[in-house]
N, C-alpha and C positions, 0 to 999 in steps of 0.2 A: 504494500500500500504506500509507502515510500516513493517508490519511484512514478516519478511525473505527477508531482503535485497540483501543477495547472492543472492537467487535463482533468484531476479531479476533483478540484474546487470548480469547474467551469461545469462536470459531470452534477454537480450537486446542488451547487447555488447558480448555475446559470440561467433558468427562470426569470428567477426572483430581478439577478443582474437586467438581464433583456427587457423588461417589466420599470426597473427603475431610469435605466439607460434612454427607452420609448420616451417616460414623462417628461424627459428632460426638455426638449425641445418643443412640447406644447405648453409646461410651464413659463416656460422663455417665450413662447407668445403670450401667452394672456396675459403676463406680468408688462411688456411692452403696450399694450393694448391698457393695461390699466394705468399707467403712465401717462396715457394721450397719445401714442402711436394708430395706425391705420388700423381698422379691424379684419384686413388683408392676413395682422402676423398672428390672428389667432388660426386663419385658414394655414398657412404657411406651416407655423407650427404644428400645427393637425398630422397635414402632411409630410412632412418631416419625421414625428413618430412614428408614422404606420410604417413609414419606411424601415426607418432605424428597429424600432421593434421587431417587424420580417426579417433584415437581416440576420440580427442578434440570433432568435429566436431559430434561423436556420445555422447558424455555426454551432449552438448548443446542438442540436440535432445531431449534428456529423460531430462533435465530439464524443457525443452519449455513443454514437455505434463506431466510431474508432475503439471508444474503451471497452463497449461491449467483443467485436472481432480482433482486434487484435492484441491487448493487453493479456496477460495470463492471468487467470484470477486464483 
């Protein structure tokens, strides 16, 4: 269990990571937005998460079945 610690902190908390990561950037809109910015960066930011979160969310994936196939358990 030692070996390759990343891949299994990313195996365990990367959810939760991708989930926090996502908010970031629609946070960052609405806070601009409630500032007095355009309400373009709450779409923006919207957009932006969905993104970031699909990403995320798809590297967790391929790490979970790296660790599943090729690690020895």
């Amino acid at each position: 269990m030692n070996d390759y610690p990343m891949l299994h902190f990313i195996g365990r908390h990367g959810g939760w990571c991708a989930i926090v990561l996502g908010l970031v950037p629609l946070l960052a809109g609405l806070w601009l937005f409630w500032t007095g910015a355009s309400a373009w960066w709450i779409a923006a930011g919207l957009g932006a998460a969905i993104v970031i979160f699909g990403v995320m969310r798809s590297y967790v994936e391929l790490v979970r079945v790296m660790i599943d196939m090729l690690l020895p358990k």
